[in-house]
NUBA-621393 format. One record per residue: residue number from 1; residue in one letter; x, y, z of N, C-alpha, C in turn. Coordinates in nm, 2 decimals, m for minus. Example, Ala and Ser with C-alpha at 12.3 -4.5 7.8 and 13.67 -1.06 7.14 Angstrom:
REM NUBA-621393
+-----+---+--------+--------+--------+--------+--------+--------+--------+--------+--------+
:   k : r :   n_px :   n_py :   n_pz :  ca_px :  ca_py :  ca_pz :   c_px :   c_py :   c_pz :
+-----+---+--------+--------+--------+--------+--------+--------+--------+--------+--------+
:   1 : A :   1.32 :  m0.57 :   0.78 :   1.23 :  m0.45 :   0.78 :   1.32 :  m0.33 :   0.78 :
:   2 : S :   1.28 :  m0.22 :   0.71 :   1.37 :  m0.11 :   0.71 :   1.29 :   0.00 :   0.79 :
+-----+---+--------+--------+--------+--------+--------+--------+--------+--------+--------+
***
This chain:
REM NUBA-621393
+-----+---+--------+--------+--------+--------+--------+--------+--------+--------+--------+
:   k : r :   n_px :   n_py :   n_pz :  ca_px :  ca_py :  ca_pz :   c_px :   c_py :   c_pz :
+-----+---+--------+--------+--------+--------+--------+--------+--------+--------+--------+
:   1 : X :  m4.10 :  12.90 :   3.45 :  m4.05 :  12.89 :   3.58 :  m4.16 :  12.85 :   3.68 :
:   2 : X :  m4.14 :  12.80 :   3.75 :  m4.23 :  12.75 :   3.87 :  m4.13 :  12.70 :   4.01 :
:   3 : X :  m4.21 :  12.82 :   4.14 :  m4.15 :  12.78 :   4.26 :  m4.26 :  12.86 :   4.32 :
:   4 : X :  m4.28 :  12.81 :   4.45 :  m4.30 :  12.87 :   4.56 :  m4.30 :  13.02 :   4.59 :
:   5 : X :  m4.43 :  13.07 :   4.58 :  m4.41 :  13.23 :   4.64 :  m4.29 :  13.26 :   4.74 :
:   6 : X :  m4.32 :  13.20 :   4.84 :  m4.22 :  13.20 :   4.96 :  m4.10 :  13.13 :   4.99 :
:   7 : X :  m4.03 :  13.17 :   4.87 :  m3.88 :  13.06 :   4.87 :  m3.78 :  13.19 :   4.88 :
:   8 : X :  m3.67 :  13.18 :   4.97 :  m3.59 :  13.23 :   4.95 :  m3.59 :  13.39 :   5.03 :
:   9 : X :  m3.56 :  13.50 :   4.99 :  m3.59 :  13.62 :   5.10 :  m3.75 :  13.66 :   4.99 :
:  10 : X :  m3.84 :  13.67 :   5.06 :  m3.98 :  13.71 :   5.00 :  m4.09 :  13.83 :   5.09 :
:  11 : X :  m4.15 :  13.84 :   5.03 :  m4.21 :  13.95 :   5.06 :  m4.38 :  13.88 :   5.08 :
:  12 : X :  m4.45 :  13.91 :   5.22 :  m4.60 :  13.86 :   5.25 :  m4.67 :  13.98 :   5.24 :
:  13 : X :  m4.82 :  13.98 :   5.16 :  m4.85 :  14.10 :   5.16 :  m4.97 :  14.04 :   5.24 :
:  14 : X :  m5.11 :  14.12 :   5.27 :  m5.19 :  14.14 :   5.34 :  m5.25 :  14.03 :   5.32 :
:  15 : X :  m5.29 :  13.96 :   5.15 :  m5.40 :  13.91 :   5.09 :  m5.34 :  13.77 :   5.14 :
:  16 : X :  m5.19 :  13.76 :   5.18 :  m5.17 :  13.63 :   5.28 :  m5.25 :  13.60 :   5.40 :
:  17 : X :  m5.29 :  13.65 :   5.45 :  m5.40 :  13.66 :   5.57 :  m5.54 :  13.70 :   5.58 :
:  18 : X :  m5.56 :  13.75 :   5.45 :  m5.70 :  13.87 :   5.45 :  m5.74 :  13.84 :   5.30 :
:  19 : X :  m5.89 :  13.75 :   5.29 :  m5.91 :  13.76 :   5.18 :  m5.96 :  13.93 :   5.12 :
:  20 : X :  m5.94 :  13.99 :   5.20 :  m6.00 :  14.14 :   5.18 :  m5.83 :  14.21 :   5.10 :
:  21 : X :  m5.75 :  14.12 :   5.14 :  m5.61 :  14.22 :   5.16 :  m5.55 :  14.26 :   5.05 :
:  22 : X :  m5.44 :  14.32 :   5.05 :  m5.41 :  14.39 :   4.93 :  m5.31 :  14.29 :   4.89 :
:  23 : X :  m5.28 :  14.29 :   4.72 :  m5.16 :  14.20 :   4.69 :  m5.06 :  14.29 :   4.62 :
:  24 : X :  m4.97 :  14.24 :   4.53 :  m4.87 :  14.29 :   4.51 :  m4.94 :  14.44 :   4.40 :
:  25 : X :  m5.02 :  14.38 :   4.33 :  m5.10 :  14.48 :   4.25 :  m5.13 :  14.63 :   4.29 :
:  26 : X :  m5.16 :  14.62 :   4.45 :  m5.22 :  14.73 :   4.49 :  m5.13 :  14.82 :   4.55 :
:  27 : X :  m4.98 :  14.79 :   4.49 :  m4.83 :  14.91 :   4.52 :  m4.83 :  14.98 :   4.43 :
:  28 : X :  m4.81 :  15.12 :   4.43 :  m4.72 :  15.17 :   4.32 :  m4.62 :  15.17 :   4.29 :
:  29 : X :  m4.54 :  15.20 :   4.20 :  m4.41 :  15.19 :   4.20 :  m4.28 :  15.28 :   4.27 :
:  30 : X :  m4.34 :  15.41 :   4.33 :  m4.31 :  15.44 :   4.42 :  m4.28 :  15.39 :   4.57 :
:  31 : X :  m4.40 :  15.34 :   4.60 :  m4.38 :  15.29 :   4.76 :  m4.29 :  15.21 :   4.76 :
:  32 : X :  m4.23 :  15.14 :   4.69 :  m4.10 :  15.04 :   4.68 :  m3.94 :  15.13 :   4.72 :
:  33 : X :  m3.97 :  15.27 :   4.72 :  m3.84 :  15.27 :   4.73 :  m3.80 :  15.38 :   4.91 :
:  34 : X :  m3.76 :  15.32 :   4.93 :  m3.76 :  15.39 :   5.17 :  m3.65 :  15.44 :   5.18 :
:  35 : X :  m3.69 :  15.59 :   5.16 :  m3.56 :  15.71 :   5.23 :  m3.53 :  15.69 :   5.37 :
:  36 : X :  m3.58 :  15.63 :   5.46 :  m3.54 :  15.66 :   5.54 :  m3.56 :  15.49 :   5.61 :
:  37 : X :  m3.45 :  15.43 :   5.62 :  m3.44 :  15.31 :   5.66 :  m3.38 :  15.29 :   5.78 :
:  38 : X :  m3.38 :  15.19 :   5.85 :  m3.30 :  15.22 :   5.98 :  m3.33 :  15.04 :   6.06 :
:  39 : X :  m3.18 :  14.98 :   6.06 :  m3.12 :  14.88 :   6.11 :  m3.10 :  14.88 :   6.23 :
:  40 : X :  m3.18 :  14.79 :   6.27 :  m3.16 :  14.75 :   6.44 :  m3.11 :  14.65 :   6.48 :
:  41 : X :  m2.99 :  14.62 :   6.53 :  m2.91 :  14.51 :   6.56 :  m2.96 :  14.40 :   6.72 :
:  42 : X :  m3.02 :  14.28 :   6.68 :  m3.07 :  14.21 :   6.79 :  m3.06 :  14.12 :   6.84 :
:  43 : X :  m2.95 :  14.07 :   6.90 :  m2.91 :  13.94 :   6.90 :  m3.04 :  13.84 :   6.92 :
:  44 : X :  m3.09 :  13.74 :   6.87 :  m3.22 :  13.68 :   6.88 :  m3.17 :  13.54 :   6.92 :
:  45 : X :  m3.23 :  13.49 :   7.00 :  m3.23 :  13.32 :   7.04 :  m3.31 :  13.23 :   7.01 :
:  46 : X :  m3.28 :  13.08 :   6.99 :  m3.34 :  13.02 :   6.94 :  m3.51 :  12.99 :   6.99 :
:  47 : X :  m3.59 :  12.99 :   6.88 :  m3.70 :  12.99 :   6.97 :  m3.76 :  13.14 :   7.02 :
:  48 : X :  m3.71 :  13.21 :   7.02 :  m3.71 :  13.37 :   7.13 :  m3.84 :  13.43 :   7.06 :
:  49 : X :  m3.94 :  13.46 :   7.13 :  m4.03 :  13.55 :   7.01 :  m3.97 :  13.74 :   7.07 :
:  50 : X :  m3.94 :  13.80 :   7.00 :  m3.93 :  13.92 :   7.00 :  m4.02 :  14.02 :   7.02 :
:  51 : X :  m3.98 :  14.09 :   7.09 :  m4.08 :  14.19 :   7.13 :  m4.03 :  14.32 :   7.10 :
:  52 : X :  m3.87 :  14.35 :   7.11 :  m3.80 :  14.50 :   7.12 :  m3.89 :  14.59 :   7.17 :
:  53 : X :  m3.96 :  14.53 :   7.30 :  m3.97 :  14.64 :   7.41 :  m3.88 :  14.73 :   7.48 :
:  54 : X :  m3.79 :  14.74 :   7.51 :  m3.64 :  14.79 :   7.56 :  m3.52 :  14.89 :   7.43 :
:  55 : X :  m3.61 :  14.81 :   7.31 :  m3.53 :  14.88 :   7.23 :  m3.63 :  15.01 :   7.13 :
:  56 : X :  m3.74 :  14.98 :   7.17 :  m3.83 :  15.10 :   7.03 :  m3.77 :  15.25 :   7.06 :
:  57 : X :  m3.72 :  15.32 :   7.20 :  m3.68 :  15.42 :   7.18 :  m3.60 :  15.43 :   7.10 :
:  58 : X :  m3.51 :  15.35 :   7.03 :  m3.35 :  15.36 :   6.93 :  m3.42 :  15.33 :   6.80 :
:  59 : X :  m3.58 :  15.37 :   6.78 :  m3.60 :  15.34 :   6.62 :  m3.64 :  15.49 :   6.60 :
:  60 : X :  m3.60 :  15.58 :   6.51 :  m3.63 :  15.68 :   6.49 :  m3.78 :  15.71 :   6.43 :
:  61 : X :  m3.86 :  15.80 :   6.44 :  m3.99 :  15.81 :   6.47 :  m4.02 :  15.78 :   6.29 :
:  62 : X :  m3.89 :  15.86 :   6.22 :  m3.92 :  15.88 :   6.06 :  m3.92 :  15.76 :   5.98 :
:  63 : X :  m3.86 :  15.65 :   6.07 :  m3.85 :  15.52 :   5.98 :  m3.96 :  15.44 :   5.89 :
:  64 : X :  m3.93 :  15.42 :   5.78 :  m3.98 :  15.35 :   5.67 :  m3.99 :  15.24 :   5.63 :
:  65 : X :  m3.89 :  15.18 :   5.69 :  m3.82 :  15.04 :   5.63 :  m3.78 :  14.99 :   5.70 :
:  66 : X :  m3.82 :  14.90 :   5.86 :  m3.71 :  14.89 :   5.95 :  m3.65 :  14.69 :   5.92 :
:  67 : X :  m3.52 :  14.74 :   5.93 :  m3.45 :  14.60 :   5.93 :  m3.37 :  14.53 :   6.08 :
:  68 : X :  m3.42 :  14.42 :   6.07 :  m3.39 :  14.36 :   6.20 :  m3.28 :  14.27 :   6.19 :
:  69 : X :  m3.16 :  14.29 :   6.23 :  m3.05 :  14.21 :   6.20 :  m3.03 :  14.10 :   6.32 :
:  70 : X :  m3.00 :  13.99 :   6.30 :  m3.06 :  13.89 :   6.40 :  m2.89 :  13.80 :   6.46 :
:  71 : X :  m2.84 :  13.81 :   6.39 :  m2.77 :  13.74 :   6.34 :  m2.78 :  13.57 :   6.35 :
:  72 : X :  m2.92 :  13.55 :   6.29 :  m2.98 :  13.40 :   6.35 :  m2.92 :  13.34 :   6.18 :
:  73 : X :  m2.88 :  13.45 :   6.07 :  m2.86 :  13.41 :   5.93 :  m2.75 :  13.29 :   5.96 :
:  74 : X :  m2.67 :  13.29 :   6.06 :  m2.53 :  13.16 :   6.11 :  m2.61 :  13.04 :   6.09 :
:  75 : X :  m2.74 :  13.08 :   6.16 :  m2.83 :  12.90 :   6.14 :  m2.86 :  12.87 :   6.03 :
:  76 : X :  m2.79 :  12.94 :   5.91 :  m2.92 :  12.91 :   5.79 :  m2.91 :  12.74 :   5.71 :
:  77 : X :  m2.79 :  12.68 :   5.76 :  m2.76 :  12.55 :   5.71 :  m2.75 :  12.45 :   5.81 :
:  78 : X :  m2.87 :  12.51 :   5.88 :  m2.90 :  12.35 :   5.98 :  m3.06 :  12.37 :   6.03 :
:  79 : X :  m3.07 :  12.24 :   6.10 :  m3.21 :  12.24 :   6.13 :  m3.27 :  12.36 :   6.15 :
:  80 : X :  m3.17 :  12.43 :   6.32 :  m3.20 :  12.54 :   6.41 :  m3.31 :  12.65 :   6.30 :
:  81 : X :  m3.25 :  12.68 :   6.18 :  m3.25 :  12.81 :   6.13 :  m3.45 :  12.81 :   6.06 :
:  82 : X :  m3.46 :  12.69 :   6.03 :  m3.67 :  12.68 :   6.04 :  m3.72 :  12.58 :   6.16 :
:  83 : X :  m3.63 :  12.50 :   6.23 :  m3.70 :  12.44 :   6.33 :  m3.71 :  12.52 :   6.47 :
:  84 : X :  m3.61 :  12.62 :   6.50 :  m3.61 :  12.65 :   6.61 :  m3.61 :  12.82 :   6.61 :
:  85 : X :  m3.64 :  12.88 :   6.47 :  m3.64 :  13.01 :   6.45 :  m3.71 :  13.07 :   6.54 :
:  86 : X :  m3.66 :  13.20 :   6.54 :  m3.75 :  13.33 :   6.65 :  m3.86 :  13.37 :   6.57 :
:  87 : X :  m3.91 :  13.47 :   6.61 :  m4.04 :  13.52 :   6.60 :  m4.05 :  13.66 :   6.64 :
:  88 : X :  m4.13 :  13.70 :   6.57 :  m4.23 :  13.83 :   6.64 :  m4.35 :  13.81 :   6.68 :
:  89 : X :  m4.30 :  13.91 :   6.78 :  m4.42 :  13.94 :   6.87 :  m4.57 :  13.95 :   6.81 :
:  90 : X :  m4.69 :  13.93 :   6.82 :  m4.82 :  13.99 :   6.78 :  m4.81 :  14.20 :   6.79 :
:  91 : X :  m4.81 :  14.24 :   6.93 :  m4.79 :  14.32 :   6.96 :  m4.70 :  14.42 :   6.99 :
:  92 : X :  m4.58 :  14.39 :   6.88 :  m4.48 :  14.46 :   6.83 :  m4.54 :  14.54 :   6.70 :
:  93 : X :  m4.60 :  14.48 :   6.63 :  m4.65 :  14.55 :   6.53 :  m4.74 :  14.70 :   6.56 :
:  94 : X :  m4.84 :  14.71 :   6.66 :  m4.92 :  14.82 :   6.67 :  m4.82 :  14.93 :   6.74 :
:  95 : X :  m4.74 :  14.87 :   6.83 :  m4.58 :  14.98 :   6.90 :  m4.55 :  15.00 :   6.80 :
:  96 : X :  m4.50 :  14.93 :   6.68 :  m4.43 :  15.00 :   6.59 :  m4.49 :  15.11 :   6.52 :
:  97 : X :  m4.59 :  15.07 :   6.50 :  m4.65 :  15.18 :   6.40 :  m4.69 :  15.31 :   6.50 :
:  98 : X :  m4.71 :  15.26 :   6.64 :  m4.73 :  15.42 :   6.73 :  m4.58 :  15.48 :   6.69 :
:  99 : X :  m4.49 :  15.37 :   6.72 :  m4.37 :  15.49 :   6.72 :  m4.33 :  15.53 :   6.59 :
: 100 : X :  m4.34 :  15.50 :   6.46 :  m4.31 :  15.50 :   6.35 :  m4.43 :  15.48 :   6.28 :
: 101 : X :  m4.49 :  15.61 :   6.24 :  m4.58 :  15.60 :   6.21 :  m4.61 :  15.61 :   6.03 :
: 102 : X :  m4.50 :  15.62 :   5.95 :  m4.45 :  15.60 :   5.84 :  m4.41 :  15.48 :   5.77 :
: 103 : X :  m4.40 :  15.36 :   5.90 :  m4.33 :  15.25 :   5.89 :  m4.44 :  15.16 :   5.71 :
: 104 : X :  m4.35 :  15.15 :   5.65 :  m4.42 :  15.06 :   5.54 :  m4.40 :  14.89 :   5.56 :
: 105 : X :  m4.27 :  14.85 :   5.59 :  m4.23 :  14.74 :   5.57 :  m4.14 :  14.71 :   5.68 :
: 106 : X :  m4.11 :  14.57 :   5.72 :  m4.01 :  14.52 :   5.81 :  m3.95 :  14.38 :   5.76 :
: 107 : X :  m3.82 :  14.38 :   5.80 :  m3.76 :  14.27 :   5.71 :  m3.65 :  14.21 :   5.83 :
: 108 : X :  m3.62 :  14.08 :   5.81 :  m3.56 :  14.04 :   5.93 :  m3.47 :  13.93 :   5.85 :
: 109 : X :  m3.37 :  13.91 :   5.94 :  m3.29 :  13.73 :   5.89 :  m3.29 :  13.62 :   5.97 :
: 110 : X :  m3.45 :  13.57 :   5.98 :  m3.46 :  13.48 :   6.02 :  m3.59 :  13.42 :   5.89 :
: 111 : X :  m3.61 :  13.31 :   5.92 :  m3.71 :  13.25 :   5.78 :  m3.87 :  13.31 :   5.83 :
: 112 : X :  m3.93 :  13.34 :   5.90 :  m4.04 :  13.36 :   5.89 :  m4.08 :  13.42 :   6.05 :
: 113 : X :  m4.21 :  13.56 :   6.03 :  m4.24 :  13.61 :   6.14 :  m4.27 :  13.50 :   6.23 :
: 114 : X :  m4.31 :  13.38 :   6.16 :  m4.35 :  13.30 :   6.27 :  m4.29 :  13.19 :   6.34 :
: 115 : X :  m4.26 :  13.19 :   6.46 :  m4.17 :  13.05 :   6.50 :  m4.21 :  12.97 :   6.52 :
: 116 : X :  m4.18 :  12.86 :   6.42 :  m4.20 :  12.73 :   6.42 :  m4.26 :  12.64 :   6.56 :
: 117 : X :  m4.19 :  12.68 :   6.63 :  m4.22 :  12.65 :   6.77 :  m4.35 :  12.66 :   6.87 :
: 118 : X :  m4.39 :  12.84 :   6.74 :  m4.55 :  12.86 :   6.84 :  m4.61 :  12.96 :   6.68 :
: 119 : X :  m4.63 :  12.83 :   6.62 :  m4.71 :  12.91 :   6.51 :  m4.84 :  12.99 :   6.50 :
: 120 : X :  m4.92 :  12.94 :   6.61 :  m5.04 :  13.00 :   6.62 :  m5.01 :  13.14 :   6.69 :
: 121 : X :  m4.96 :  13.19 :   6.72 :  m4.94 :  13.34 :   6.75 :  m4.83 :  13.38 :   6.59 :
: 122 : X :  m4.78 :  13.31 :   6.59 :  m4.75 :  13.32 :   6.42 :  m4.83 :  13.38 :   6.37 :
: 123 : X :  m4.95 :  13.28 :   6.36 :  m5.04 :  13.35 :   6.26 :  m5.09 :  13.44 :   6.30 :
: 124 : X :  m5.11 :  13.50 :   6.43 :  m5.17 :  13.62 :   6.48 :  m5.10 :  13.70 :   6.45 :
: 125 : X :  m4.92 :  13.68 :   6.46 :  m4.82 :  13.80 :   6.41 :  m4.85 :  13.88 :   6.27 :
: 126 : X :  m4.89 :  13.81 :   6.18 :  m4.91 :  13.78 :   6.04 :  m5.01 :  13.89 :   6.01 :
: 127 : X :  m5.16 :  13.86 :   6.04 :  m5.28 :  13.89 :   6.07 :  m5.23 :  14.09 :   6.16 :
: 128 : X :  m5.18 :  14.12 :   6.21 :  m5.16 :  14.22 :   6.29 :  m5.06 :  14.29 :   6.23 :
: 129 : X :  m4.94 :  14.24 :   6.15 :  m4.83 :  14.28 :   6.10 :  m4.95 :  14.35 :   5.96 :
: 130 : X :  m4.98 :  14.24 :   5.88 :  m4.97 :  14.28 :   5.77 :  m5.14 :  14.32 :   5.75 :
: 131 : X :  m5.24 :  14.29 :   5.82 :  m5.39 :  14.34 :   5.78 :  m5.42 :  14.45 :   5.87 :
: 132 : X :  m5.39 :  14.43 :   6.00 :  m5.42 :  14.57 :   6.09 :  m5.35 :  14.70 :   6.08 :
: 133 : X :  m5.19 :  14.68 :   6.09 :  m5.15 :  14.77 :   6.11 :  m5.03 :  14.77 :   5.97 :
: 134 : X :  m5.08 :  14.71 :   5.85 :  m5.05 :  14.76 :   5.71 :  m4.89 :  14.78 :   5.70 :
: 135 : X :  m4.78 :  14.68 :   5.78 :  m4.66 :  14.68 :   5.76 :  m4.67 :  14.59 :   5.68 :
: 136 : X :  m4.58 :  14.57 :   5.54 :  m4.54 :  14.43 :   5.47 :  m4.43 :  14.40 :   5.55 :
: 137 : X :  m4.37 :  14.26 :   5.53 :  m4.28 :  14.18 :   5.60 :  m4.22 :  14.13 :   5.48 :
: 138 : X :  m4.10 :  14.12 :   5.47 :  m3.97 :  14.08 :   5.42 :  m3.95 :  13.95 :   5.51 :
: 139 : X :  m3.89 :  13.81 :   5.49 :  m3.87 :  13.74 :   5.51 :  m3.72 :  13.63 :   5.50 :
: 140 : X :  m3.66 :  13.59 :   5.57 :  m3.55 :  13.53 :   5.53 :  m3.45 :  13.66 :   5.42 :
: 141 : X :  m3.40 :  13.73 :   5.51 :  m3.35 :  13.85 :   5.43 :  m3.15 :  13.81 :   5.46 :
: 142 : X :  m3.07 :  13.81 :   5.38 :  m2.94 :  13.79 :   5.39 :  m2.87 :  13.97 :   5.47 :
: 143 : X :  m2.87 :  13.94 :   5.57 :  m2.79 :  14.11 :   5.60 :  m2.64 :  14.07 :   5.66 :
: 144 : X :  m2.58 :  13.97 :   5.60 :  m2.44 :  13.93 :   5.67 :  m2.36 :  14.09 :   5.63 :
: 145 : X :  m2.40 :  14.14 :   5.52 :  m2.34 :  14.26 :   5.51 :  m2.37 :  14.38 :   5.51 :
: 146 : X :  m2.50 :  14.41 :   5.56 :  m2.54 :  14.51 :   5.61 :  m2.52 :  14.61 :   5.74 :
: 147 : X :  m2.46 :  14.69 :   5.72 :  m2.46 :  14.79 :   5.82 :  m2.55 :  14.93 :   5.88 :
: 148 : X :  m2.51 :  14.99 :   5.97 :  m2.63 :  15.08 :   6.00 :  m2.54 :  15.22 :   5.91 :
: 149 : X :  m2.52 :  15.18 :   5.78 :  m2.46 :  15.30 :   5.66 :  m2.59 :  15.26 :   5.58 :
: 150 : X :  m2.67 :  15.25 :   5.57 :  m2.78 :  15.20 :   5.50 :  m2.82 :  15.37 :   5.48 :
: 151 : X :  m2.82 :  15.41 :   5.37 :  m2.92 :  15.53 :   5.40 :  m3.02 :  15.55 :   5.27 :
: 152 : X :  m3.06 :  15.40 :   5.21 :  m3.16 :  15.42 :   5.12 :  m3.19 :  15.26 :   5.08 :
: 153 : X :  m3.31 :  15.22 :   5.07 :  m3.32 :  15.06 :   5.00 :  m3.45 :  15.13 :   4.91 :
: 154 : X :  m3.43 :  15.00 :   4.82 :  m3.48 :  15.01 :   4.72 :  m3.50 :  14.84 :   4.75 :
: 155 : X :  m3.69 :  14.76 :   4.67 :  m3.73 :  14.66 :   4.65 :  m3.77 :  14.65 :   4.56 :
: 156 : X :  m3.77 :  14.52 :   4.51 :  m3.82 :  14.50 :   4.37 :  m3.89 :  14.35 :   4.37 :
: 157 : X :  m4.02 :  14.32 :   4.43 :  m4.08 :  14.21 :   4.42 :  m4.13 :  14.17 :   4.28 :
: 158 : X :  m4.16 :  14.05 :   4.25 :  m4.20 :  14.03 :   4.15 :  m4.33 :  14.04 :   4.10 :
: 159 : X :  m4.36 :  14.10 :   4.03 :  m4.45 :  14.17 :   3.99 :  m4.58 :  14.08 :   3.88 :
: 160 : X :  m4.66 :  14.02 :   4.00 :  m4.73 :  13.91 :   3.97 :  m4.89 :  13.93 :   3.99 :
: 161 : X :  m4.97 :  13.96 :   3.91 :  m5.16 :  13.96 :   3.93 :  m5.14 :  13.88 :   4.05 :
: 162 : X :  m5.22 :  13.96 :   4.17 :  m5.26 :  13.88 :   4.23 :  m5.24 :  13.80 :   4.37 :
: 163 : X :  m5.09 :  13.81 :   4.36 :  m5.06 :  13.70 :   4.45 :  m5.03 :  13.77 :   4.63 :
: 164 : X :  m5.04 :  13.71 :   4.70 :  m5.04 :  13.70 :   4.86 :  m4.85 :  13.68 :   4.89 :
: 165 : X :  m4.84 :  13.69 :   4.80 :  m4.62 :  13.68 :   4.89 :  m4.58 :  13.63 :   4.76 :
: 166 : X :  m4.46 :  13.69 :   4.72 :  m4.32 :  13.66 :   4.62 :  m4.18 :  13.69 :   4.65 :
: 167 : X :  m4.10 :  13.64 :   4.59 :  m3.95 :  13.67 :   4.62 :  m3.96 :  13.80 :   4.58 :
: 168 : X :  m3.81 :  13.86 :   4.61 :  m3.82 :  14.01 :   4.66 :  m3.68 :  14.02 :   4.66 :
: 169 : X :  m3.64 :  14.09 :   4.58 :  m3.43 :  14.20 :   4.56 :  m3.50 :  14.27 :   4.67 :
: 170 : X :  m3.40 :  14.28 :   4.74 :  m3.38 :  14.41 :   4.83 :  m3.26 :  14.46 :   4.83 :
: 171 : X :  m3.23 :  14.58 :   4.76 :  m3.08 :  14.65 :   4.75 :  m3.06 :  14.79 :   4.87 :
: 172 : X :  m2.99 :  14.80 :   4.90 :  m2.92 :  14.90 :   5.01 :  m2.86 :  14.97 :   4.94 :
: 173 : X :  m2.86 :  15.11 :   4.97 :  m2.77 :  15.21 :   4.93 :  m2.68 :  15.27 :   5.06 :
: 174 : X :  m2.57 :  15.23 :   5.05 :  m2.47 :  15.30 :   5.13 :  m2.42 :  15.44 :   5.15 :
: 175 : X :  m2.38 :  15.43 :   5.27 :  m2.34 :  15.62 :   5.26 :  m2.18 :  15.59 :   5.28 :
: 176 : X :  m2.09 :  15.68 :   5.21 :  m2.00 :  15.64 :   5.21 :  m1.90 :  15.77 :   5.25 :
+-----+---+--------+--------+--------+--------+--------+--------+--------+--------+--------+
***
């Protein structure tokens, strides 16, 4: 097989930005799985870089795994959805980890922390997300069916010497 680390919903780890940084290697097989998950619903605009200033009080302090529902997934079969995608903020990441200080990972449905539009704070998002303040990023994640019943995910990247980002299962457990 042969493709692209970063095809499809995938996971960036540190060593993407940090030749110092950790790659898939340096998880156990524990940290892959987040009791305590928690979906934040955002409506995102084209272009928009994100901040969820207005919204960090609605993330619970204990969260693990925060997923950002965008509903930008509607763009995924036109230009809009990598030409004109949103973004995160640089300095959403160090808020997050004040407020959630357990936070491992963040996963969103848009194609990349960075928007196309202003990638050089991209790459600062990147660099602060995943080397400073030690969140991995999920990328291009499908949550057309995810709800805030989420009460367990479980990840399963591929499990490769070495590498800086791979595709990535991400399964939800429902409360029912």
């Amino acid at each position: 097989m042969k493709f692209p680390s970063h095809s499809g919903t995938h996971i960036d780890f540190p060593k993407h930005f940090s030749d110092e940084g950790k790659t898939s290697n340096d998880y156990s097989a524990d940290f892959w799985i987040f009791n305590n998950p928690f979906l934040l619903y955002y409506k995102a605009n084209k272009n928009e870089i994100i901040d969820l200033n207005n919204l960090l009080h609605l993330i619970p302090s204990s969260t693990d795994f925060l997923i950002i529902k965008t509903g930008f997934h509607k763009c995924r079969n036109s230009v809009d959805y990598w030409k004109n995608n949103p973004g995160l903020d640089p300095e959403l990441a160090p808020r997050l980890k004040s407020t959630c200080p357990n936070l491992k990972v963040i996963g969103f449905d848009f194609i990349s922390i960075s928007s196309f539009s202003n990638r050089e704070m991209g790459r600062i998002a990147h660099r602060k997300f995943l080397v400073e303040n030690e969140i991995l990023v999920i990328e291009d994640m499908s949550l057309i069916e995810a709800s805030n019943k989420i009460e367990k995910v479980y990840c399963f990247p591929l499990l490769i010497n070495g590498i800086d980002g791979c595709p990535v299962t991400v399964i939800g457990e429902i409360i029912e």
